[in-house]
N, C-alpha and C positions, 0 to 999 in steps of 0.2 A: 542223880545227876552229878556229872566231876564237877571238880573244882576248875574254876579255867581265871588266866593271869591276862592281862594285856599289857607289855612291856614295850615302850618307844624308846628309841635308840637308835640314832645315826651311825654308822659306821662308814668310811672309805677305805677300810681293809678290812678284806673278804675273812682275811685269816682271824684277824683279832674279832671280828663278829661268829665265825665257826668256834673258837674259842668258849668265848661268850654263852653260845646255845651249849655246848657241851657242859659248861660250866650248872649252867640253868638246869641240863640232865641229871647231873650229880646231886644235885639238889631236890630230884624228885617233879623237874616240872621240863614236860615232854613238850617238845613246838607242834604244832600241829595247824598255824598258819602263819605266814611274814607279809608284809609288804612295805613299802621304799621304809619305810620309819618305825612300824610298830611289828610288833611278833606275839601271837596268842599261843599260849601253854595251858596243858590239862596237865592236874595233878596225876602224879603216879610214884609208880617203884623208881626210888633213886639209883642212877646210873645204869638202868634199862637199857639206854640208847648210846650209841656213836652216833653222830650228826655230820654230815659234812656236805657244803652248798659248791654250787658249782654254776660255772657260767657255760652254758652249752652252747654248741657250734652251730654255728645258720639261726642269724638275726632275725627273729621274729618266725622260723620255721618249725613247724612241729613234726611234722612228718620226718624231717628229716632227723631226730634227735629219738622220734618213737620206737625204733630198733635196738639203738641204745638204752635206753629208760627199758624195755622189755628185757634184755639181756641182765642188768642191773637188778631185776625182777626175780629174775630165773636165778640168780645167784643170790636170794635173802636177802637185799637190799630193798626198801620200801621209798617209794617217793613220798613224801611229804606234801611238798607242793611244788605249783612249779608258777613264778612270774616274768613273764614273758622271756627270755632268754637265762634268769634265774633260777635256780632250782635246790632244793632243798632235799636230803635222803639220808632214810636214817639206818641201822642194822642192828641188831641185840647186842647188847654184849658180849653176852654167853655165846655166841658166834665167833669171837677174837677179834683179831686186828680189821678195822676197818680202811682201806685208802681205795681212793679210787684212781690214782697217776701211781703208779710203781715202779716203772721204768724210766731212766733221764727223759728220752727223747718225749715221751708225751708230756709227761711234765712242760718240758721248753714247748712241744705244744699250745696247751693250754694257757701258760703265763703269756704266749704273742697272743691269744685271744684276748687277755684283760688288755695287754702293752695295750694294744692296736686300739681299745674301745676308750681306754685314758686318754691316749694320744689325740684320736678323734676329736672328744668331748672339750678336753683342754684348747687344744685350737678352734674348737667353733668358737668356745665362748673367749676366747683371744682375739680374734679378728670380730666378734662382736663388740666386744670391749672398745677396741681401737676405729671402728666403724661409729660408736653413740657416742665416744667419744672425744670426737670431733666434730659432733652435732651442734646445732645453735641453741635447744629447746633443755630445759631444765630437766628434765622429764627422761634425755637421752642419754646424759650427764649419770643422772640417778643410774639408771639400767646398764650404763657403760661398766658404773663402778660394780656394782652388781657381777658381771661376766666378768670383770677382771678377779675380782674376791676368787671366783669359782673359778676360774683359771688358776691361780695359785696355789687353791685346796687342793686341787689335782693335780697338781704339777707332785707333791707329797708321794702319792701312793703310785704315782708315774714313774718317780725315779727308785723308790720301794719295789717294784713290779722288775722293775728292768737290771738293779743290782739281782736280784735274785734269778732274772733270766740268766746273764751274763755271767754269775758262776755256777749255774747248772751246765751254761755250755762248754763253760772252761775246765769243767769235771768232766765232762765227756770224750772233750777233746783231749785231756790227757790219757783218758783210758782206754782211748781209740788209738794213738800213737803207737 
């Protein structure tokens, strides 16, 4: 039977958590589940794996993501896992360079999928915030400050996401010129 690790660990950036698991690789301990907080590792051959997590397109769709993930397949790329619009995939080393955005434009792609899901998150729980409170009930007050906290957290990795949008586009746009 392997060895297996359970590691909890919050991240709000995707990258510094891709990091992380790769680091974890080097080390000899392979992911082989995640979820919101914790990540399970079997032992193995150190630096085996490239890891790299991705937030796929169509919210809660899997069908729509399964032609991709199969193509991902066909090319020595293995899924890991996947939770719910998260997903995790790893490739040998002994394979070379692993990326899965190569080009600008997908790139800016994929960062307006994070932008747009920060963005979202950040204002629900803003206008929830400002919605409890302004409550009468202690209770609303508590949960106000609450949504505000997490509005803040993400406002962080919101404007993180969007420097980085903003000069991928402005690399583009010059080389388009």
């Amino acid at each position: 039977m392997n060895e297996k690790l359970t590691k909890f660990r919050f991240f709000l950036d995707y990258e510094k958590e891709e990091d992380w698991v790769n680091d974890m690789s080097k080390q000899g301990w392979h992911l082989i589940s995640f979820n919101f907080n914790y990540f399970t590792f079997e032992k193995g051959e150190p630096g085996q794996y490239i890891y790299r997590n991705e937030m796929l397109s169509g919210l809660g769709a899997k069908d729509q993501s399964k032609e991709y993930i199969e193509f991902l397949q066909q090319s020595g790329v293995e899924l890991v896992q996947r939770r719910f619009n998260w997903a995790y995939f790893r490739k040998n080393t002994s394979d070379g360079p692993f990326e899965l955005y190569t080009d600008t434009s997908s790139k800016i792609t994929y960062l307006n999928r994070i932008y747009t899901l920060f963005l979202f998150l950040m204002l629900v729980n803003l206008l929830s915030a400002l919605t409890n409170l302004t409550g009468l009930f202690d209770y609303q007050i508590i949960l106000g400050s609450c949504n505000l906290t997490v509005a803040i957290l993400l406002f962080i990795p919101f404007v993180k996401v969007k420097k980085r949008r903003d000069h991928l586009k402005k690399n583009l746009d010059l080389f388009n010129d």
